[in-house]
Biopython code that builds the backbone (N, CA, C, O; Angstrom):
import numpy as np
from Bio.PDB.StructureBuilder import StructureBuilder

atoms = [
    (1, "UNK", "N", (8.641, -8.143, 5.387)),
    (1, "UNK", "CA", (10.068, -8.217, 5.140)),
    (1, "UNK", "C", (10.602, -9.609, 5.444)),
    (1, "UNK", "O", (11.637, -10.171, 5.085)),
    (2, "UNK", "N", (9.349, -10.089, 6.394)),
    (2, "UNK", "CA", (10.735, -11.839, 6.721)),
    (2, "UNK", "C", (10.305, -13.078, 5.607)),
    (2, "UNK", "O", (10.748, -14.214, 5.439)),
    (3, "UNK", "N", (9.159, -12.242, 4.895)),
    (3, "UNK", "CA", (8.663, -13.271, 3.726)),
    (3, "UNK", "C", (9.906, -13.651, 2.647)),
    (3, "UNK", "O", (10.146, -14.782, 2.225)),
    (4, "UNK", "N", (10.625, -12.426, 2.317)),
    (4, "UNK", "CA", (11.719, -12.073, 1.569)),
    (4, "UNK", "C", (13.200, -12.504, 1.909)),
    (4, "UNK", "O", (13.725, -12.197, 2.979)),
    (5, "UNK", "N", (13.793, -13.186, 0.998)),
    (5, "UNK", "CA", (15.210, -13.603, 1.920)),
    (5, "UNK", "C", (16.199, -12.188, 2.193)),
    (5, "UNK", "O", (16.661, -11.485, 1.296)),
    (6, "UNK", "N", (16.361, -12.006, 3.485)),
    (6, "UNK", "CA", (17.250, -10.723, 2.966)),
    (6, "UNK", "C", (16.555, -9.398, 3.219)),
    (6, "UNK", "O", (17.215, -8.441, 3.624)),
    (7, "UNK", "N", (15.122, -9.291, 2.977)),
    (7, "UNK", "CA", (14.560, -8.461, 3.110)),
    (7, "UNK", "C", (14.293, -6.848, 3.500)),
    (7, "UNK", "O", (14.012, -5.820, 2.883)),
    (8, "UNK", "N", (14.599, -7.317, 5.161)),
    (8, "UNK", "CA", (14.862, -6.050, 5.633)),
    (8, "UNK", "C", (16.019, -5.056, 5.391)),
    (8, "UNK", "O", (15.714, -3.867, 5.488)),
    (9, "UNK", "N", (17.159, -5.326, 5.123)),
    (9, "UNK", "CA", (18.317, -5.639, 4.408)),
    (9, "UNK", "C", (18.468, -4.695, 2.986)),
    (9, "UNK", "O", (19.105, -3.704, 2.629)),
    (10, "UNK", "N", (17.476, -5.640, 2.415)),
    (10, "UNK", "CA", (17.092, -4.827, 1.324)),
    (10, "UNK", "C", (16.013, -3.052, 1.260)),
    (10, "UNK", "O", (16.133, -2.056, 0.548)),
    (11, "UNK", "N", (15.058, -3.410, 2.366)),
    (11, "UNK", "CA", (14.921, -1.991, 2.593)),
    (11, "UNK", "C", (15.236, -0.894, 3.539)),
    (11, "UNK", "O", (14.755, 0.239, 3.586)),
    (12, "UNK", "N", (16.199, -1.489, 4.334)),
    (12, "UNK", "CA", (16.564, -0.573, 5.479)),
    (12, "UNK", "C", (17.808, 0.159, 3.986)),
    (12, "UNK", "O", (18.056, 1.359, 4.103)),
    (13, "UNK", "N", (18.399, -0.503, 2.880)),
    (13, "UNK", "CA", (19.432, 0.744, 1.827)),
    (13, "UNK", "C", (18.502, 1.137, 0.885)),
    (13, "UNK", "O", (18.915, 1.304, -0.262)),
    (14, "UNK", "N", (17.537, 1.288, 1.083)),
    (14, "UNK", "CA", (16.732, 2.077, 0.023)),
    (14, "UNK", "C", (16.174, 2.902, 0.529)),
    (14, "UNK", "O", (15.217, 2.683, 1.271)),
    (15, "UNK", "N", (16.723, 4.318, 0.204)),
    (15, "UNK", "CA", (15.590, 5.485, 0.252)),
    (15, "UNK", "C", (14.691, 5.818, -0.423)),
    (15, "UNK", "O", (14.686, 6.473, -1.466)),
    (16, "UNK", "N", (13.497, 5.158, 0.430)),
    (16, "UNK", "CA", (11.910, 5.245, -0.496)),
    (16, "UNK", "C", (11.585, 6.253, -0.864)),
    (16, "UNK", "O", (11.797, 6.888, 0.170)),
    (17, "UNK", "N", (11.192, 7.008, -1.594)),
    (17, "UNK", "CA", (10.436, 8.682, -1.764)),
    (17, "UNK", "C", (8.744, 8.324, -2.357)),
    (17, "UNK", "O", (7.998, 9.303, -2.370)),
    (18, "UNK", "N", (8.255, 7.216, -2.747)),
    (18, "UNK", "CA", (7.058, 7.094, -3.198)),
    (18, "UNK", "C", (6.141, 7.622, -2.300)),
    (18, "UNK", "O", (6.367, 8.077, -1.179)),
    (19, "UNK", "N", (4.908, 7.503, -2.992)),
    (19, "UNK", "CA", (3.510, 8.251, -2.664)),
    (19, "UNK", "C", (3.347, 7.744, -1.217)),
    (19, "UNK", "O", (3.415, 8.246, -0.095)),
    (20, "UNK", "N", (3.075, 6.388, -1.802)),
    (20, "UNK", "CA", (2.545, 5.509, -0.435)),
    (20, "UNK", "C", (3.357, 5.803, 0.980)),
    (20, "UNK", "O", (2.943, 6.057, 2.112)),
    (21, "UNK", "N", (4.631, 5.666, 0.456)),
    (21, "UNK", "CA", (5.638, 5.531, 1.820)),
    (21, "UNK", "C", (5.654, 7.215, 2.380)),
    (21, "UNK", "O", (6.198, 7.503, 3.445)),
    (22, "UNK", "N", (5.271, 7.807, 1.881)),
    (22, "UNK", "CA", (5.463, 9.187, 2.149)),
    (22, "UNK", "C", (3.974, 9.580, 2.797)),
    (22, "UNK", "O", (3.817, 10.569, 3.514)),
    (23, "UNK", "N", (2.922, 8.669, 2.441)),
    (23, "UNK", "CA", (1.926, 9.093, 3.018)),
    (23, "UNK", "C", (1.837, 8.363, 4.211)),
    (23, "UNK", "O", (1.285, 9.012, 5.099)),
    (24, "UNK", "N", (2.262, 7.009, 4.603)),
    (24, "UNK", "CA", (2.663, 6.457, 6.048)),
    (24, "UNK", "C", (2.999, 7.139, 6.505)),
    (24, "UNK", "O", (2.314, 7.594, 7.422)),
    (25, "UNK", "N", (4.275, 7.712, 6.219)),
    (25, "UNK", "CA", (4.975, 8.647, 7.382)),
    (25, "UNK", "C", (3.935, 9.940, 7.600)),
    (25, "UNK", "O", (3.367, 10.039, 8.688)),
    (26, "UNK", "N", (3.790, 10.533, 6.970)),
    (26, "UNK", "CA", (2.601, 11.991, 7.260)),
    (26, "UNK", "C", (1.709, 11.283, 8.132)),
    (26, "UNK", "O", (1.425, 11.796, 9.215)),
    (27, "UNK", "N", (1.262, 10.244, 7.824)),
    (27, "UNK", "CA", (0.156, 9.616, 8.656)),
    (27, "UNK", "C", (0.201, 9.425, 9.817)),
    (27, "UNK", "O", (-0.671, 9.785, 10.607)),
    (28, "UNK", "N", (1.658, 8.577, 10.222)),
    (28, "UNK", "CA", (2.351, 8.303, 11.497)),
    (28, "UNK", "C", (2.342, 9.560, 12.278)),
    (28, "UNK", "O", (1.861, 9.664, 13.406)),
    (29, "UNK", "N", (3.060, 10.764, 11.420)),
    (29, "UNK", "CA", (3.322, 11.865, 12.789)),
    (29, "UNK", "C", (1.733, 12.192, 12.656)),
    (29, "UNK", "O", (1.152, 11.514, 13.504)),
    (30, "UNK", "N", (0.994, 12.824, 12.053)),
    (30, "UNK", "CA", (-0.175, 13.444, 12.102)),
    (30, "UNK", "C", (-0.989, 12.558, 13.870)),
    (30, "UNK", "O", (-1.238, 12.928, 15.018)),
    (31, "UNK", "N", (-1.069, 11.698, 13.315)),
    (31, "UNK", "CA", (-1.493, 10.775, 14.687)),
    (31, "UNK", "C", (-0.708, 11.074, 15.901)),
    (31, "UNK", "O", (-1.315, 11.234, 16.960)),
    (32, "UNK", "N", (0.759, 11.178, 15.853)),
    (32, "UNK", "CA", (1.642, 11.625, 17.289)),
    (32, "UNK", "C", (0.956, 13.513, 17.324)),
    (32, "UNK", "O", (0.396, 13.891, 18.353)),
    (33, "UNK", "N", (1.063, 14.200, 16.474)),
    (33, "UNK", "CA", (1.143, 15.588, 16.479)),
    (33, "UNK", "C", (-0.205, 15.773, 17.071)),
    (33, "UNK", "O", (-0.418, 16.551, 18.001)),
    (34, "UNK", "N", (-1.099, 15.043, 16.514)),
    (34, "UNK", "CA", (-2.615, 15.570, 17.179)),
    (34, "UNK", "C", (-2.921, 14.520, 18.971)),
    (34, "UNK", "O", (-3.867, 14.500, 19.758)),
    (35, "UNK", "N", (-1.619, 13.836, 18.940)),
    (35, "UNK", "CA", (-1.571, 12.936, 20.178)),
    (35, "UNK", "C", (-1.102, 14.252, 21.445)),
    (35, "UNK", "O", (-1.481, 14.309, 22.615)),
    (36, "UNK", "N", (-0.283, 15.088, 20.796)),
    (36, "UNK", "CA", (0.081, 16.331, 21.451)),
    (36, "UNK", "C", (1.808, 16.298, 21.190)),
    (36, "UNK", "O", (2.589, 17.136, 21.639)),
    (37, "UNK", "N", (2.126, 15.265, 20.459)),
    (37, "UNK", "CA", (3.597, 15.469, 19.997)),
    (37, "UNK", "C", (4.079, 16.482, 19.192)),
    (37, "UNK", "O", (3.613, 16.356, 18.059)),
    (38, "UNK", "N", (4.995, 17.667, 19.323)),
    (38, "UNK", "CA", (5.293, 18.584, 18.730)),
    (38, "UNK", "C", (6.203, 17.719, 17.642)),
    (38, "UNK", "O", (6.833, 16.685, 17.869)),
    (39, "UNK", "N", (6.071, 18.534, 16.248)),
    (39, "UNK", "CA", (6.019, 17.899, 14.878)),
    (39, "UNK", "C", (7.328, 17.145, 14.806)),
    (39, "UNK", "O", (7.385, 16.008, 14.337)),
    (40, "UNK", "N", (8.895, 18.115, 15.512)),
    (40, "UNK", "CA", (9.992, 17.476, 15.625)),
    (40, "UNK", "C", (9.840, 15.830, 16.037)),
    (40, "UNK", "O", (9.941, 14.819, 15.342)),
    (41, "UNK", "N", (9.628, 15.971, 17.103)),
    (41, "UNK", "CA", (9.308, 14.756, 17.973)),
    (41, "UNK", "C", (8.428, 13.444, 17.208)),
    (41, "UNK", "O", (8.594, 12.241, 17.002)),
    (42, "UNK", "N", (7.619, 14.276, 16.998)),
    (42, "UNK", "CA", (7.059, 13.052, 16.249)),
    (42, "UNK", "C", (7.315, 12.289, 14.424)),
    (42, "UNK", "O", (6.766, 11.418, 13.749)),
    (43, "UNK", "N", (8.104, 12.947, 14.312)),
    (43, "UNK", "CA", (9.013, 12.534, 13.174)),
    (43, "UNK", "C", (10.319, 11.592, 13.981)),
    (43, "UNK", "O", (10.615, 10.402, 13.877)),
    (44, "UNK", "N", (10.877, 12.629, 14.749)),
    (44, "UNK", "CA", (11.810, 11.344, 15.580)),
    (44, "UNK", "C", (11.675, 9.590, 16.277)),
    (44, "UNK", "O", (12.484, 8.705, 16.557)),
    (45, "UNK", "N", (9.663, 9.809, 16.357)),
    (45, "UNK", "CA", (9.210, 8.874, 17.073)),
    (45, "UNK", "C", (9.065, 7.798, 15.783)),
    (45, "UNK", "O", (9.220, 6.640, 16.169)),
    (46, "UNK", "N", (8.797, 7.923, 14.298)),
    (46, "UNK", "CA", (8.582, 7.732, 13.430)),
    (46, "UNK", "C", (9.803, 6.625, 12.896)),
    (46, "UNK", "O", (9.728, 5.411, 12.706)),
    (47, "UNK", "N", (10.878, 7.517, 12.752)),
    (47, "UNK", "CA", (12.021, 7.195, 12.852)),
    (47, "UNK", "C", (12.437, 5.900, 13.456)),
    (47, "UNK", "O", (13.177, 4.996, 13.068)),
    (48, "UNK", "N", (11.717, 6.100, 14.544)),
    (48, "UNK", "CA", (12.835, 5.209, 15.679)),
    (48, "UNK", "C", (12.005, 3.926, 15.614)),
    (48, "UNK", "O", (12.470, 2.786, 15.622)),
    (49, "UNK", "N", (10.687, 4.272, 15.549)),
    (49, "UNK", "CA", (10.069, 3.266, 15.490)),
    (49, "UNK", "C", (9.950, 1.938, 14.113)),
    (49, "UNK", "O", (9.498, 0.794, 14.147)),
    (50, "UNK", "N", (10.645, 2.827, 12.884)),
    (50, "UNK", "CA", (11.212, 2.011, 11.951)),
    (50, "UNK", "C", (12.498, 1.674, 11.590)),
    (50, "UNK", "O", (13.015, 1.338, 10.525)),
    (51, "UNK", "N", (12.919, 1.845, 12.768)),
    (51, "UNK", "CA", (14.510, 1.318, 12.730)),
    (51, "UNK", "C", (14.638, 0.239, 13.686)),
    (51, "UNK", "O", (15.452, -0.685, 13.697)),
    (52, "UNK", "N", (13.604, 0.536, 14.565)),
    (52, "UNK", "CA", (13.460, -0.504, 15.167)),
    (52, "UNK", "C", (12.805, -1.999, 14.498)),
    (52, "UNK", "O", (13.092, -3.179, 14.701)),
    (53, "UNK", "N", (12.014, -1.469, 13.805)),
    (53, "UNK", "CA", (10.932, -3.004, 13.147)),
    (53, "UNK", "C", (12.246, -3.232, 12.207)),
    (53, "UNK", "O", (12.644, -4.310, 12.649)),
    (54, "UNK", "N", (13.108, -2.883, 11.231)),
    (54, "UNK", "CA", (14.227, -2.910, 10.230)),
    (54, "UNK", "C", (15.099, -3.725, 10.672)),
    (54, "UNK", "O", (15.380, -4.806, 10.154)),
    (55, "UNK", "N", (15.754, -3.086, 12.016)),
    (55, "UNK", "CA", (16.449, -3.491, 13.264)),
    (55, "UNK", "C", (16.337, -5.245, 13.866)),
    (55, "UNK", "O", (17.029, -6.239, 14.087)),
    (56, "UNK", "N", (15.194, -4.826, 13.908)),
    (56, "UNK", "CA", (14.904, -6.338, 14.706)),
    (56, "UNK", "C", (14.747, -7.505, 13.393)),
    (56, "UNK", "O", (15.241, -8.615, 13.589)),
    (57, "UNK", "N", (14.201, -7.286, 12.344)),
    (57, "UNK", "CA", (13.760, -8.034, 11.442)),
    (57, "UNK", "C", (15.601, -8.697, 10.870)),
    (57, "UNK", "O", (15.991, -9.847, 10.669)),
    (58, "UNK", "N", (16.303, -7.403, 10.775)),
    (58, "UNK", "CA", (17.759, -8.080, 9.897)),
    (58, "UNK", "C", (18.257, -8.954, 10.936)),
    (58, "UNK", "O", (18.771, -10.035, 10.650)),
    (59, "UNK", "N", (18.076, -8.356, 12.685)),
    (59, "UNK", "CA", (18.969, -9.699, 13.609)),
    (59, "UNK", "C", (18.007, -10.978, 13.042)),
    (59, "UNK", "O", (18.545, -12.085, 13.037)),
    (60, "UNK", "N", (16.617, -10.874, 12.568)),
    (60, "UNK", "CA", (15.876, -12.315, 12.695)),
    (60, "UNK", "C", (16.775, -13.085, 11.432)),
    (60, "UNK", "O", (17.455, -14.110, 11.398)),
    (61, "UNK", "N", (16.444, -12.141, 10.521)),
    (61, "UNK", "CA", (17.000, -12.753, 9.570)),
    (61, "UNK", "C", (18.164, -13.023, 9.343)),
    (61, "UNK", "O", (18.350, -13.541, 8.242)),
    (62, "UNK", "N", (19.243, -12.835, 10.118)),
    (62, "UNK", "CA", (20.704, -13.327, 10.047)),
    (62, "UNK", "C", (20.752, -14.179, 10.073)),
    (62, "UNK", "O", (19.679, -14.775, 10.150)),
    (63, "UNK", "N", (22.016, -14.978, 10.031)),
    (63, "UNK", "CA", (22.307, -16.449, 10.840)),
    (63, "UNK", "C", (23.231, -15.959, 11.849)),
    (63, "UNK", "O", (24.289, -15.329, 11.837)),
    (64, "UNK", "N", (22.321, -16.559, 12.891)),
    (64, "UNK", "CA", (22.669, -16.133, 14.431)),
    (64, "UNK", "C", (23.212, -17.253, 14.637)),
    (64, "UNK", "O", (23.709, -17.282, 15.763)),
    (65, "UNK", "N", (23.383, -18.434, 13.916)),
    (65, "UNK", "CA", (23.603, -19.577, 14.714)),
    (65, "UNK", "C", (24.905, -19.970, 15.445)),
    (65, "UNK", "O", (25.009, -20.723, 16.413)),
    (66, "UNK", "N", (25.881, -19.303, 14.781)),
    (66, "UNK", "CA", (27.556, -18.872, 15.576)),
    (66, "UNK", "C", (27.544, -18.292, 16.657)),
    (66, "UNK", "O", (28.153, -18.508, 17.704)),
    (67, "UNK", "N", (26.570, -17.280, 16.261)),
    (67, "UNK", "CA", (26.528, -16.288, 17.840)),
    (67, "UNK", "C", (25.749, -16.964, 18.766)),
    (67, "UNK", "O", (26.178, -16.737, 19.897)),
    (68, "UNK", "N", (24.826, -17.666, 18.765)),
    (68, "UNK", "CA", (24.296, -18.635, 19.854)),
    (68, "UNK", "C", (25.114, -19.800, 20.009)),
    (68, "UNK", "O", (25.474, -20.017, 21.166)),
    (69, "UNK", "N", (25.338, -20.271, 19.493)),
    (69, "UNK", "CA", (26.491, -21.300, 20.254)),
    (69, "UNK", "C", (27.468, -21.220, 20.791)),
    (69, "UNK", "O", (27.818, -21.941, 21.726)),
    (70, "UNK", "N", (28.448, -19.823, 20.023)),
    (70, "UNK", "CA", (29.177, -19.162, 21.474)),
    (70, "UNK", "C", (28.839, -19.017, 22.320)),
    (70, "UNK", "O", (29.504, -19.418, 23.275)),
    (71, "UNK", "N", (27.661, -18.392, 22.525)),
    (71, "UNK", "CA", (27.005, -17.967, 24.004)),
    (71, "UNK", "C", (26.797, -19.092, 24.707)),
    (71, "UNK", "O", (27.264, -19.107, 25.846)),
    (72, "UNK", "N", (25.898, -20.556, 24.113)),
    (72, "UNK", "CA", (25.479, -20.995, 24.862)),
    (72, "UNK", "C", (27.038, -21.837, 25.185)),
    (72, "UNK", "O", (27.004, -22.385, 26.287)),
    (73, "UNK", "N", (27.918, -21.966, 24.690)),
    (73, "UNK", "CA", (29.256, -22.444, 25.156)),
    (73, "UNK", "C", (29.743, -21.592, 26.742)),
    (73, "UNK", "O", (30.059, -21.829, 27.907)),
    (74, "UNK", "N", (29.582, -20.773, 26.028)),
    (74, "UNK", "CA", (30.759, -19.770, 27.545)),
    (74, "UNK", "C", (29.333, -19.548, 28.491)),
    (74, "UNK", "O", (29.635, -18.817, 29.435)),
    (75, "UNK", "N", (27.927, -19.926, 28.546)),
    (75, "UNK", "CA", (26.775, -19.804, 29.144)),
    (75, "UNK", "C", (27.138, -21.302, 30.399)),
    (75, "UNK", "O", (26.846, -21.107, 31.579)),
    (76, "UNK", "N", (27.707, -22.566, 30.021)),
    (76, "UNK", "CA", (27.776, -23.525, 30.755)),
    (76, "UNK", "C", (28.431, -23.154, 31.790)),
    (76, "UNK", "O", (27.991, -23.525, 32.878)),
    (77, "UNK", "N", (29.634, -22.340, 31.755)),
    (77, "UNK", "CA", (30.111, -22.252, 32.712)),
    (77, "UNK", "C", (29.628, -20.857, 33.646)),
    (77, "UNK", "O", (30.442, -20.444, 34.472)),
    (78, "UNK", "N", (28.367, -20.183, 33.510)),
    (78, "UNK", "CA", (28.057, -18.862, 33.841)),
    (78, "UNK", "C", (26.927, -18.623, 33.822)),
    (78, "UNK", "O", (26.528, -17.744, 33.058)),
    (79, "UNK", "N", (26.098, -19.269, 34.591)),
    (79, "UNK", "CA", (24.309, -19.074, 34.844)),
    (79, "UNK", "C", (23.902, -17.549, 34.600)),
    (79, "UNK", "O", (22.673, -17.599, 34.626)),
    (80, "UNK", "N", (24.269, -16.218, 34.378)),
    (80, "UNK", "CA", (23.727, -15.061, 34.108)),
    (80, "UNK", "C", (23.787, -14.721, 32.832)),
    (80, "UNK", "O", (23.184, -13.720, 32.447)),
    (81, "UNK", "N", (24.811, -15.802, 31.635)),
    (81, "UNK", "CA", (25.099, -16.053, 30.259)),
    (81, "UNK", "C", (23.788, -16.573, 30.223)),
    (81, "UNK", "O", (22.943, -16.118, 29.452)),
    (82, "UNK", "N", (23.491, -17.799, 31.263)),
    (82, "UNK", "CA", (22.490, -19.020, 30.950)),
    (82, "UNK", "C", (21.264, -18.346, 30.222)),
    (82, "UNK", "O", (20.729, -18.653, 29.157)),
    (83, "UNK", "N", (20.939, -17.190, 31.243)),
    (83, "UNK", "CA", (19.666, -16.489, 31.865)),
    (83, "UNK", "C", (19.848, -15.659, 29.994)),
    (83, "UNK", "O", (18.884, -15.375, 29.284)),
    (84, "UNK", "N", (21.473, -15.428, 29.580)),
    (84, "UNK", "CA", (21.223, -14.401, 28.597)),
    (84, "UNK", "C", (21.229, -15.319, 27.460)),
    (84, "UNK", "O", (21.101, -14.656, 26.431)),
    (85, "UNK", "N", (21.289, -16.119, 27.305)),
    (85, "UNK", "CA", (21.163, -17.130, 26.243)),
    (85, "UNK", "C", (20.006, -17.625, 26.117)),
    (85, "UNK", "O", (19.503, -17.400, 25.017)),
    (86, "UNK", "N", (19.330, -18.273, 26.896)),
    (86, "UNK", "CA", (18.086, -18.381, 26.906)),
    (86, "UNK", "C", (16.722, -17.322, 26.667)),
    (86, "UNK", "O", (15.575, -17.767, 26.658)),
    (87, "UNK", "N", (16.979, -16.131, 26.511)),
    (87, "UNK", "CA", (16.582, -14.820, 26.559)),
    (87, "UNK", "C", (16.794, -14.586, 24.974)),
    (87, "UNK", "O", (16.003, -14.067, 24.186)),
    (88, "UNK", "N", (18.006, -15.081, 24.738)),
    (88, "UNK", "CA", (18.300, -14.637, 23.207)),
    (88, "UNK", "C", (17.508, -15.616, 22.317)),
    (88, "UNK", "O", (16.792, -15.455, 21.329)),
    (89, "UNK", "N", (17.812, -16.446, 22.870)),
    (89, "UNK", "CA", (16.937, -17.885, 22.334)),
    (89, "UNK", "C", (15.367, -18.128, 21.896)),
    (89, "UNK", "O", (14.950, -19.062, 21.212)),
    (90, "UNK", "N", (14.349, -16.686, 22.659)),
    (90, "UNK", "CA", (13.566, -17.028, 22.667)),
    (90, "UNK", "C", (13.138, -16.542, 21.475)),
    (90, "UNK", "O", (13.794, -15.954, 20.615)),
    (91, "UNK", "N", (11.485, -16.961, 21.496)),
    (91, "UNK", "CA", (10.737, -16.743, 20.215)),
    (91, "UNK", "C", (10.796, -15.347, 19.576)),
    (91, "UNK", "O", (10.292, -14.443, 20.241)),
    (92, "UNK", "N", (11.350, -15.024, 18.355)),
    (92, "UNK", "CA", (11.793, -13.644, 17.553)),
    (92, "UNK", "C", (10.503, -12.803, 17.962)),
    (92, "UNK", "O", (10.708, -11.696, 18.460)),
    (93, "UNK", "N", (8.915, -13.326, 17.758)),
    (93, "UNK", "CA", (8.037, -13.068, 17.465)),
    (93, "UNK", "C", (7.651, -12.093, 19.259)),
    (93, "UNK", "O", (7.125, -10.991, 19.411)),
    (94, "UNK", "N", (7.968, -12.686, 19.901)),
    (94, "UNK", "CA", (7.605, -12.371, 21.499)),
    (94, "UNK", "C", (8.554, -11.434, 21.808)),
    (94, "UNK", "O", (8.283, -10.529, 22.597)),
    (95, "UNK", "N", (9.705, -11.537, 21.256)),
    (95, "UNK", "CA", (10.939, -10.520, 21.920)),
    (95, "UNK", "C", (10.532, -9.141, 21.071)),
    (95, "UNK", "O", (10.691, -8.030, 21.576)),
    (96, "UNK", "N", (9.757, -9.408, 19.158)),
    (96, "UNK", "CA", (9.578, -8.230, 18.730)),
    (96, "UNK", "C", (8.399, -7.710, 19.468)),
    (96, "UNK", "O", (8.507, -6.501, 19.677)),
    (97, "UNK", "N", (7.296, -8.246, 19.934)),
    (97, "UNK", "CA", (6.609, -7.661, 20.672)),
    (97, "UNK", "C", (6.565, -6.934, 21.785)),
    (97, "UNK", "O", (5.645, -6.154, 22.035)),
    (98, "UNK", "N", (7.521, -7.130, 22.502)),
    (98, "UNK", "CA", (7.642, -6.974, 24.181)),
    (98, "UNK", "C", (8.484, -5.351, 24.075)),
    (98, "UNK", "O", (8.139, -4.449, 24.839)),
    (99, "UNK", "N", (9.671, -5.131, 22.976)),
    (99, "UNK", "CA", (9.979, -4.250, 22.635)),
    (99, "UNK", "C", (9.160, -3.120, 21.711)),
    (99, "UNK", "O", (9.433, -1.929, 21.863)),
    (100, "UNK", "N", (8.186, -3.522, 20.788)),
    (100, "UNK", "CA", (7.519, -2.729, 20.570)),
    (100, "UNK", "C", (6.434, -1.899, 21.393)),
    (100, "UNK", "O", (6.007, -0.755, 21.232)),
    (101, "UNK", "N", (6.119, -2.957, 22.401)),
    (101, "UNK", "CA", (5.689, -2.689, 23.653)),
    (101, "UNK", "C", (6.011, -1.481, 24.308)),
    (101, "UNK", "O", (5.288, -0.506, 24.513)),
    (102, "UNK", "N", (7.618, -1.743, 24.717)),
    (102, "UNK", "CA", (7.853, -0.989, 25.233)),
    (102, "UNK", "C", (8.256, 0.578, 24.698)),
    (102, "UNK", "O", (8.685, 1.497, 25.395)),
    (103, "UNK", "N", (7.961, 0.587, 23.140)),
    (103, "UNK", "CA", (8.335, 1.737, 22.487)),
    (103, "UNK", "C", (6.447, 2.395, 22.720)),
    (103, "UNK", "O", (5.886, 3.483, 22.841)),
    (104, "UNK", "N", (6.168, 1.319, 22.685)),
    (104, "UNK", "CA", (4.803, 2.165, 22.690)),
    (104, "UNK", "C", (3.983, 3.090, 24.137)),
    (104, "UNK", "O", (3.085, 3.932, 24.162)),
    (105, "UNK", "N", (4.987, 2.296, 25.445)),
    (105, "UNK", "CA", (4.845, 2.370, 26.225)),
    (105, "UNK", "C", (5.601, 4.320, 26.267)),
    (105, "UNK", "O", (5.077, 5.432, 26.324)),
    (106, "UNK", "N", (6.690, 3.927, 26.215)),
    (106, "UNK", "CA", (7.456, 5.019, 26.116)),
    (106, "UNK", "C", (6.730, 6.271, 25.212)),
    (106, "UNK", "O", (6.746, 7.419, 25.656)),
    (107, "UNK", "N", (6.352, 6.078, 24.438)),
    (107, "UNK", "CA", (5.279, 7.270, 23.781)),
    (107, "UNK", "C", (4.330, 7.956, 24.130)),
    (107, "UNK", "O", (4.148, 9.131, 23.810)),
    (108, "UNK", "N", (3.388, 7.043, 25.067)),
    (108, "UNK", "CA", (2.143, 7.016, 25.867)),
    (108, "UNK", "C", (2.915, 7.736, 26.899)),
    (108, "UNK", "O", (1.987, 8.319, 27.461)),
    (109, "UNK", "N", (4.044, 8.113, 27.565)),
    (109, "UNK", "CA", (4.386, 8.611, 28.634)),
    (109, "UNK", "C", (4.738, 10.177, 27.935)),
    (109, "UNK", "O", (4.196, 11.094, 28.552)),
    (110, "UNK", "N", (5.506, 10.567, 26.829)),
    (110, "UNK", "CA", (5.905, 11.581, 26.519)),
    (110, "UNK", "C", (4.655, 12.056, 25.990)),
    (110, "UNK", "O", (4.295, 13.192, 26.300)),
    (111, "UNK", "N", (3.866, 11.271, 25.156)),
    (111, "UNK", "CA", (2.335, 12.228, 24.991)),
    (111, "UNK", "C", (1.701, 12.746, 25.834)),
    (111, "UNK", "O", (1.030, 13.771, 25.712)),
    (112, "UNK", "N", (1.873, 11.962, 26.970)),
    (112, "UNK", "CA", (0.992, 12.329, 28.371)),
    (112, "UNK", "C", (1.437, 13.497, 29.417)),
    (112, "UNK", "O", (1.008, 13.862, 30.512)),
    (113, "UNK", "N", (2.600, 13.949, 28.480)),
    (113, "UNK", "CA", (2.948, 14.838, 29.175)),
    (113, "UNK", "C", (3.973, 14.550, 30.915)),
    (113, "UNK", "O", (3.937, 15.378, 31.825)),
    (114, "UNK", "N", (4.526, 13.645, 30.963)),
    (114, "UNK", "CA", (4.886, 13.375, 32.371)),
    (114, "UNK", "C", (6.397, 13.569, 32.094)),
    (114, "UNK", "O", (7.122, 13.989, 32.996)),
    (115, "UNK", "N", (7.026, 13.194, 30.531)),
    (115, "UNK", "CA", (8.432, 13.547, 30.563)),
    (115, "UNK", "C", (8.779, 14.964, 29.860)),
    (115, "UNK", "O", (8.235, 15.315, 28.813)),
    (116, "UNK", "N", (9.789, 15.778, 30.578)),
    (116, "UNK", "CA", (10.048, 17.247, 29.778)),
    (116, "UNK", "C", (10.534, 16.769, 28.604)),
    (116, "UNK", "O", (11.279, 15.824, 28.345)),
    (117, "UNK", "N", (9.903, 17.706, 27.838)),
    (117, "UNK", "CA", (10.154, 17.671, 26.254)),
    (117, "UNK", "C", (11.373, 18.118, 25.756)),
    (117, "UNK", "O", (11.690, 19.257, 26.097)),
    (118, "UNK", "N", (12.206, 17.450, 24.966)),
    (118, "UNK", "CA", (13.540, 17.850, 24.630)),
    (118, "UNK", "C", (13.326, 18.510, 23.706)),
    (118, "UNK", "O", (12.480, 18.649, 22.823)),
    (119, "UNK", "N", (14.934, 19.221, 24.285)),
    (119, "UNK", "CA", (15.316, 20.925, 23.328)),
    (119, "UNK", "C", (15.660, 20.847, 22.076)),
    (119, "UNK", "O", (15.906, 21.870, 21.438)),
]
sb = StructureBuilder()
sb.init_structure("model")
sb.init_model(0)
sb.init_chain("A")
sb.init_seg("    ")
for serial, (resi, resn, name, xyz) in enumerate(atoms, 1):
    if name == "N":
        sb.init_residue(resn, " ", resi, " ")
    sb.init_atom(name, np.array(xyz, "f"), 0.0, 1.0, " ", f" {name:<3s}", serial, name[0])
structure = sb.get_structure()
């Protein structure tokens, strides 16, 4: 999607119904469901987890550059701006990781059985 100008953009308003995209998703939960994710759940995990990659890809692809220079403006006078500007600042590529991370992290805990399963 970041090859594409616009990209994500362009497919986060399209509702796909093709073969392919329909067999990702079966694929995705099948892997949570036999992980021990009950079928709801793992359609939700599916979900979230491509709204997230959609998510993160349209902030990359914006122009952020207004919104960082505000920040780093009202950041001079406010070292916990500093800390959040610099944070925002960093490499797209490391921040999408660290969050996918932590989605993956978060999965590995509800598969494992340690969080009660919602109603």
């Amino acid at each position: 999607m970041l090859s594409v100008r616009d990209g994500a953009r362009l497919v986060a308003e399209t509702f796909v119904t093709e073969p392919n995209t329909s067999m990702a998703g079966r694929t995705g939960m099948r892997i949570l469901m036999d992980a021990g994710l009950p079928a709801e759940q793992a359609a939700w995990t599916m979900f979230a987890v491509g709204h997230y990659v959609l998510g993160h890809t349209i902030e990359e692809q914006s122009t952020g550059a207004d919104r960082e220079a505000k920040l780093a403006a009202q950041a001079e006078a406010d070292a916990d701006l500093r800390e959040l500007a610099a944070a925002i600042g960093a490499d797209p590529g490391r921040r999408f990781e660290f969050g996918l991370a932590l989605m993956i992290d978060g999965i590995r805990v509800r598969v494992s059985g340690r969080t009660p399963a919602d109603s």
